[in-house]
C-alpha positions in Angstrom: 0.0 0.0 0.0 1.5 3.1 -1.0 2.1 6.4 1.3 -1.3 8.0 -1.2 -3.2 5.4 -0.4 -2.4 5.2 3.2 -3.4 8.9 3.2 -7.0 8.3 1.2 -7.8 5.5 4.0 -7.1 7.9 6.5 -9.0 10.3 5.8 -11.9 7.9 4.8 -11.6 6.5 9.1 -12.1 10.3 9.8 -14.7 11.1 8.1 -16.7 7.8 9.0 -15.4 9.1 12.9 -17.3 12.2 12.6 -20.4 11.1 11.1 -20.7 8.3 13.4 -20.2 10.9 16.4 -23.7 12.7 14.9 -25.3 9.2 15.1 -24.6 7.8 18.9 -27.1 4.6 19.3 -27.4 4.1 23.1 -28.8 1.1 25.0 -32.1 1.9 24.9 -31.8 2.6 21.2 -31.8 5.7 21.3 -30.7 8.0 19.0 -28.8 11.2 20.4 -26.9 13.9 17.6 -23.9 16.1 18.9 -24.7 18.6 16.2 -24.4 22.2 18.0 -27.7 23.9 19.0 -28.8 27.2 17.3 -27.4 28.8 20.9 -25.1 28.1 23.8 -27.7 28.3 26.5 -30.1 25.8 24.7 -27.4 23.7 24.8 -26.4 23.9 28.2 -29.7 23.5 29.1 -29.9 20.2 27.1 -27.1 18.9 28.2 -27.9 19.2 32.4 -31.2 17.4 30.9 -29.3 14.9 29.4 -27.3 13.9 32.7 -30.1 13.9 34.7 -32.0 11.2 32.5 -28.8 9.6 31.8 -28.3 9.0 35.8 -31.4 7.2 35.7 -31.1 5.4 33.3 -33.4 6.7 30.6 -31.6 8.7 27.6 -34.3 11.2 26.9 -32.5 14.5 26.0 -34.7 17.4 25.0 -33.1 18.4 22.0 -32.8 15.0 20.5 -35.0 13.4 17.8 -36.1 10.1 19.8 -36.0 8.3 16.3 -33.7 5.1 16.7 -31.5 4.3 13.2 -34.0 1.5 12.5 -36.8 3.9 12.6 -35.3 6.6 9.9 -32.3 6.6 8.0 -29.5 9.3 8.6 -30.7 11.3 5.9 -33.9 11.4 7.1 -32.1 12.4 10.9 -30.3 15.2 9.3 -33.5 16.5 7.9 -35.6 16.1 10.7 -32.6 17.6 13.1 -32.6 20.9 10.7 -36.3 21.4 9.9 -37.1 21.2 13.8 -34.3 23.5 14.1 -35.5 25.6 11.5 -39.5 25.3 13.3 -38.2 25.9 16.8 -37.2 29.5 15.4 -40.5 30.0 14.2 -43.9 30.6 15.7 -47.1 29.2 14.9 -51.0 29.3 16.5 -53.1 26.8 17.8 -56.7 27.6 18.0 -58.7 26.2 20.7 -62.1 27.0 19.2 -64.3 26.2 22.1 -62.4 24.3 24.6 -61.8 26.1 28.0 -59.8 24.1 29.3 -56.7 24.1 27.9 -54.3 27.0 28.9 -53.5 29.3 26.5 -50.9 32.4 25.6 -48.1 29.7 26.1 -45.7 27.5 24.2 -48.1 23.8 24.0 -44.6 22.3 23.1 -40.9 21.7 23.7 -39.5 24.0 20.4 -36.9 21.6 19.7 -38.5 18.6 18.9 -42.0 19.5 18.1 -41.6 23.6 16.2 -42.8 26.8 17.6 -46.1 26.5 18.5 -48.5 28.5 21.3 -51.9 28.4 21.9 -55.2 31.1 21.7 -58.8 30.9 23.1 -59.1 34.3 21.2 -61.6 33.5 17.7 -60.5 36.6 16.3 -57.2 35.1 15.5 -58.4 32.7 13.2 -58.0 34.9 10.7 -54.4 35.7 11.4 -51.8 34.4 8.9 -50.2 32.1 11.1 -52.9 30.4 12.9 -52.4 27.0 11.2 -54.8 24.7 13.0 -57.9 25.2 15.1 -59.2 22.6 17.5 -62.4 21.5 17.8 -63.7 19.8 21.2 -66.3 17.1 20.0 -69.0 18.2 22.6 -68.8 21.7 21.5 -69.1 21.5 17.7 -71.2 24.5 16.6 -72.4 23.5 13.1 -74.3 26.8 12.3 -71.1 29.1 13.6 -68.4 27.0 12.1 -70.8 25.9 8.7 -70.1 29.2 7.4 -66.4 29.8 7.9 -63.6 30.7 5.2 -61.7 27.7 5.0 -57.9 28.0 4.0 -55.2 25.6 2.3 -52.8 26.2 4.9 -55.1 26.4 8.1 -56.2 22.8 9.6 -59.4 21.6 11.5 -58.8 19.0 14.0 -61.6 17.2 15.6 -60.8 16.3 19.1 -62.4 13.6 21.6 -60.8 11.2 24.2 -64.4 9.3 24.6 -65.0 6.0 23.2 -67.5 5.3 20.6 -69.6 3.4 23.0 -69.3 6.1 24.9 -70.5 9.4 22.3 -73.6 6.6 20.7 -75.0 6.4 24.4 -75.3 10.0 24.2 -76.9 10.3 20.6 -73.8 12.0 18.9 -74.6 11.1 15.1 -71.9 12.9 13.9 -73.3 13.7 10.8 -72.6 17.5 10.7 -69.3 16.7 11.6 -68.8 14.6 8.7 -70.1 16.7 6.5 -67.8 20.0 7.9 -65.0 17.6 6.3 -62.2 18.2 9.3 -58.7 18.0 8.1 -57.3 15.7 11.1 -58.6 13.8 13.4 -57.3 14.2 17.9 -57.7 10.8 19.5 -56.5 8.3 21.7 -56.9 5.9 18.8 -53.4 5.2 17.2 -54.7 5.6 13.4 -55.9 9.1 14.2 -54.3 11.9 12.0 -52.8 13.4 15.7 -52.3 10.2 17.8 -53.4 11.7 21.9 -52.8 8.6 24.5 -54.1 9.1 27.9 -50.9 8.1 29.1 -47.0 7.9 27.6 -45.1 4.9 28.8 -41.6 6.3 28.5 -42.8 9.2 30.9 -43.0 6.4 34.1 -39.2 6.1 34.6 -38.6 9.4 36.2 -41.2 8.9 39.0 -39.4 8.4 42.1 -40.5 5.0 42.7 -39.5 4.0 39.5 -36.2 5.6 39.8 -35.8 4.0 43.2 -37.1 0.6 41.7 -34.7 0.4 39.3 -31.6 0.0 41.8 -33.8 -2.1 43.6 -37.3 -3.7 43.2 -37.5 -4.6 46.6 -38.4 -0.8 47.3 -41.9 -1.6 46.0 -43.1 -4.1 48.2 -41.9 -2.0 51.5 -44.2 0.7 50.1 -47.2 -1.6 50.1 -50.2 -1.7 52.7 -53.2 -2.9 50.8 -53.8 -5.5 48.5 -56.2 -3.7 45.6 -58.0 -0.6 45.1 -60.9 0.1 42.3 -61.8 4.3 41.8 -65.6 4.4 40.0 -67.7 6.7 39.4 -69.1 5.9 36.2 -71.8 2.6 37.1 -74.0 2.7 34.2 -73.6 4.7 31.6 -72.4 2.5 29.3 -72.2 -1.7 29.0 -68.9 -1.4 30.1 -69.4 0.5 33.2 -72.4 -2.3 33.9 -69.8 -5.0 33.5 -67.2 -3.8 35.8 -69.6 -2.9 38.4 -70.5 -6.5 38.4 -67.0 -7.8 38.5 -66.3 -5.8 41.2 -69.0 -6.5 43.4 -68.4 -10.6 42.4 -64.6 -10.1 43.2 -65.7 -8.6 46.5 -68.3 -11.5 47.2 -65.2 -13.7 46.6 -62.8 -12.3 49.6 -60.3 -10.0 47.8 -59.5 -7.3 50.1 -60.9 -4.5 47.5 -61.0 -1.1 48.6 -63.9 0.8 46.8 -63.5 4.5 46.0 -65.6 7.1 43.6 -69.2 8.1 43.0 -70.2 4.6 42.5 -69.7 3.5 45.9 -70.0 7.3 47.4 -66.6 7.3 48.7 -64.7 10.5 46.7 -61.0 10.7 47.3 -60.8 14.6 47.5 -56.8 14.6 46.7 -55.2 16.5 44.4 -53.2 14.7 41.7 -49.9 13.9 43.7 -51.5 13.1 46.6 -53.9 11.0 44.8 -50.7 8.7 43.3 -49.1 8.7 46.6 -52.4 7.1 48.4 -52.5 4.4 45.4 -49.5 3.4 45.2 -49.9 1.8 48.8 -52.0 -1.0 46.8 -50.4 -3.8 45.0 -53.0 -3.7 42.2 -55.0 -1.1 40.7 -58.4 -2.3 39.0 -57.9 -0.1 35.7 -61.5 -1.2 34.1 -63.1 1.0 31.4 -66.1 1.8 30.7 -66.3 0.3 27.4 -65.2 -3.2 26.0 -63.0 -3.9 23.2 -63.1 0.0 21.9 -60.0 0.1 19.9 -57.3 1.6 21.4 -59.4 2.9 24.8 -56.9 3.1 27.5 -57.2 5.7 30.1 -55.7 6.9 32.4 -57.1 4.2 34.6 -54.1 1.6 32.8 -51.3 4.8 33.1 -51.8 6.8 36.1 -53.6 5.3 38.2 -51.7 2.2 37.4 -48.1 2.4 36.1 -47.7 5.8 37.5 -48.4 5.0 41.3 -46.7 2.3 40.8 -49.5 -0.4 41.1 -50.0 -3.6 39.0 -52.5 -2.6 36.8 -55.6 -5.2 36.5 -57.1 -4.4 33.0 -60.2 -5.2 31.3 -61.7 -2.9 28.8 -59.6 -3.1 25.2 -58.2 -5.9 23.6 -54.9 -7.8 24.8 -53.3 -6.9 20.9 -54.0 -3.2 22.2 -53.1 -3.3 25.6 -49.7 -5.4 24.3 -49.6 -2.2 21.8 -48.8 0.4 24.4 -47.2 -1.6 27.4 -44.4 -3.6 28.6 -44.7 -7.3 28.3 -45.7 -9.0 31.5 -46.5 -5.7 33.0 -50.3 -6.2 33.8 -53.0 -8.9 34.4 -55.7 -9.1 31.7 -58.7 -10.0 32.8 -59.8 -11.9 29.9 -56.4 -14.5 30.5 -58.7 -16.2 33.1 -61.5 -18.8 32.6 -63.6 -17.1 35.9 -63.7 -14.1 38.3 -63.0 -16.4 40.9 -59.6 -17.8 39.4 -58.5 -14.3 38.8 -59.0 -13.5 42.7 -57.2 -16.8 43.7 -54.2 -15.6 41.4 -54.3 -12.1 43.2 -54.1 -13.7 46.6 -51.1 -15.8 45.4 -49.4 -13.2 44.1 -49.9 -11.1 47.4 -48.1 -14.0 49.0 -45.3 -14.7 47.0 -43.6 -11.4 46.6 -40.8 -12.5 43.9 -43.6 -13.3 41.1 -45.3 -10.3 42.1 -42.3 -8.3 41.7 -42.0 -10.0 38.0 -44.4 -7.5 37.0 -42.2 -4.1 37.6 -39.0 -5.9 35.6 -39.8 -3.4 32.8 -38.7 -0.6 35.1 -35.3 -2.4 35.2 -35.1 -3.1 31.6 -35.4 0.4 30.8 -37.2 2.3 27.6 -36.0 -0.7 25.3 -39.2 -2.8 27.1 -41.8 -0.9 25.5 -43.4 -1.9 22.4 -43.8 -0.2 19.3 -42.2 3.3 18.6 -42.2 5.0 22.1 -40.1 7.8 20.0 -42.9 9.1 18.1 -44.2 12.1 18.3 -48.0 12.5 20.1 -50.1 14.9 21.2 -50.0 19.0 20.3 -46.2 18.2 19.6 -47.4 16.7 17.0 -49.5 18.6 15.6 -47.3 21.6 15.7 -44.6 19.6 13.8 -47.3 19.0 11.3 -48.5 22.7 10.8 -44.6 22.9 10.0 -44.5 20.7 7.4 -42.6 17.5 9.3 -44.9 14.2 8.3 -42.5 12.3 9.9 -44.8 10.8 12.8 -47.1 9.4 9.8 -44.7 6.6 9.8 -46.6 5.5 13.3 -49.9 4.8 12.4 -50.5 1.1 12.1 -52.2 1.6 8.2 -48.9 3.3 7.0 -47.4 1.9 4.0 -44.3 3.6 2.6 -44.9 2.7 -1.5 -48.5 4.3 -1.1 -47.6 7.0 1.3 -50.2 10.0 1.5 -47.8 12.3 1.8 -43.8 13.2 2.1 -42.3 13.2 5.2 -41.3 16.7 5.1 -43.1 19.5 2.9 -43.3 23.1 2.3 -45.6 24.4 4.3 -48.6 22.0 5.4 -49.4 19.3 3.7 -52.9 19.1 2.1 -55.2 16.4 5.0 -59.0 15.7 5.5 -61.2 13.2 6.6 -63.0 12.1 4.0 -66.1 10.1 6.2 -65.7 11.0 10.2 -68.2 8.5 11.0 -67.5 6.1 9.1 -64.1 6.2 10.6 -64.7 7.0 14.1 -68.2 4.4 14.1 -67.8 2.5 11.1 -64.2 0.9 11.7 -64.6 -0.2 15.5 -64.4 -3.5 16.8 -68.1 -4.9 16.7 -68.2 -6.0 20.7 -68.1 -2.5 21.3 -71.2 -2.6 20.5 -72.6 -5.4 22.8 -75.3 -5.0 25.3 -74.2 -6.3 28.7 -75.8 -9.7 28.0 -73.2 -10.5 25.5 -70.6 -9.1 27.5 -71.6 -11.3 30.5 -72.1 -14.4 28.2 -68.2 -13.2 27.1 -66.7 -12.6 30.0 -68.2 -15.8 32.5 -70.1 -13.5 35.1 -72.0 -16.6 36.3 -69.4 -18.7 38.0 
């Protein structure tokens, strides 16, 4: 090999050096680039967020895409990296139409891996140049106000809900107006909607202090335990669903499981603000997290993530399917109600566990395995964050929803401006593609589930 030669391969190592260096896979796969942030104090800042995650274990820096190499090619990295750069230095308006909830006058997102985005209750700013999407609460569609609106290319119209189907037909919402509006995107917990909203984000459950303390040690979770189970109701009959877990409650109580009853339902409110609320939970080995409507795709509440995972509770689920559940959670992280033949064999499995703390503590190894135990792409974008990367032109969360197919793609990952959306048949989507036992009465649902033995 001659000295020009020697020379070439050199300087083929160093560049492969540096472009690997942009590229750092970690454990948890990862992804994490050292390119330089538009200003020194962002990047301090990132980096004192990087070493406090990193000291836990999780590697969720701030201003890194959460996209592992398998996920998008380093192209695609390098785009993603510049256009959020590029969206972070720009600002853009959400529109909360009629929802008075939701805060407003503030960034909804974290600039750096979701674009500039804040939020307005005021109308009069639907007309401004850069308000790019307005929301629309389900409950509070106005179809004679909002009939006769200019629409624009570059403005979107989300329609927003975080009820089940079950849930909205109990309570006579057709949705025929709303079809016929023609909304650009679609808000829901559902992980084929346009904007995917979960009630609850798995990857957010390592920095809770339990978990944090869990993961040296899982022994920490059984000292913190008192009480065996704990159920919070107070819907018990609005829907079949609510009707069945009522019942299974009441038989699970009939059967001797030490079940502490809480809610409306059993006129027992826990009047505890939200870390208090956690704190008294997580004294209870399992949390009951039943919904209110069976086999809904995709309907997991904050029953399954906060009251369960969060307070650090063994989540007991029935409600969606296993595939869903299975979708959004680490393996051999709950009990599914369903895995048992009767009520009562469920109960006697409860009572083992209670006694036999090393299988019961087989449930929290996720905690110990880290962000790598959870299924799916936990690096996606959800929520507003997405939606403000969308009103900037960055598709690049399309990749997530379950129909996506990459050689009959909608639309490019990244665009000019916002990409053209709508939803060509709300109901038909939102009713016509559920799972049909989400329509049962509670008959079928008892002949289903084996109230009877």
């Amino acid at each position: 090999m001659n000295k020009s030669t020697n020379i070439a391969v050199a300087l083929m190592i160093i560049v492969s050096v540096v472009l690997t260096a942009q590229y750092v896979v970690y454990k948890d796969g990862l992804s994490f680039s050292h390119k330089r942030l538009p200003d020194q104090e962002s990047w301090r800042n990132a980096s004192k967020a990087h070493n406090r995650f990193l000291r836990i274990g999780e590697f969720k820096p701030t201003f890194s895409t959460r996209y592992s190499q398998t996920s998008l090619t380093a192209e695609q990295n390098e785009t993603l990296f510049l256009r959020l750069q590029q969206a972070s230095r720009t600002r853009k308006y959400i529109l909360f139409w009629n929802d008075h909830r939701n805060k407003t006058g503030r960034n909804v997102t974290e600039s750096l891996t979701c674009g500039g985005c804040v939020t307005t209750k005021d109308q009069t700013m639907i007309n401004h140049p850069d308000t790019k999407a307005v929301v629309i609460l389900y409950k509070r569609f106005d179809w004679e106000s909002l009939k006769s609106l200019k629409r624009r290319r570059d403005q979107l119209f989300v329609w927003y809900t975080a009820e089940s189907p079950a849930s909205l037909r109990k309570r006579h919402f057709l949705l025929a107006n709303e079809t016929a509006f023609q909304f650009n995107l679609t808000q829901t917990y559902r992980r084929d909607s346009g904007i995917y909203h979960p009630y609850g984000i798995m990857t957010d459950m390592f920095k809770y202090q339990w978990a944090i303390d869990a993961r040296e040690n899982l022994s920490t979770i059984i000292e913190k335990k008192s009480r065996l189970a704990v159920a919070v109701v107070s819907n018990c009959n609005g829907t079949t669903g609510a009707l069945a877990r009522m019942k299974i409650i009441q038989k699970m109580k009939s059967l001797g499981l030490e079940l502490d009853t809480f809610g409306r339902c059993f006129a027992n409110r826990l009047p505890l603000r939200h870390h208090e609320y956690e704190q008294f939970l997580g004294k209870y080995k399992f949390f009951l997290s039943f919904e209110n409507s069976v086999h809904c795709k995709d309907y997991i509440t904050e029953k399954f993530f906060t009251n369960g995972y969060r307070s650090g509770t063994v989540p007991v689920v029935f409600g969606a399917t296993r595939e869903d559940y299975d979708a959004v959670s680490p393996k051999g992280s709950f009990i599914f109600y369903e895995d048992f033949s009767s009520i009562s064999s469920l109960v006697n499995y409860m009572k083992f566990l209670d006694k036999n703390h090393e299988e019961y503590l087989k449930y929290f190894r996720w905690v110990q395995e880290g962000p790598s135990s959870i299924p799916g792409e936990p690096e996606q974008a959800t929520r507003f964050c997405r939606l403000c990367r969308i009103i900037h032109g960055i598709n690049i969360d399309d990749m997530y929803d379950p129909r996506y197919n990459l050689s009959r793609a909608e639309r490019p990952l990244f665009t000019d401006g916002i990409a053209p959306r709508y939803v060509p048949d709300l109901r038909k989507w939102y009713y016509g593609t559920e799972n049909y036992d989400c329509w049962k009465t509670i008959t079928q649902i008892k002949d289903l589930l084996g109230f009877d033995d």
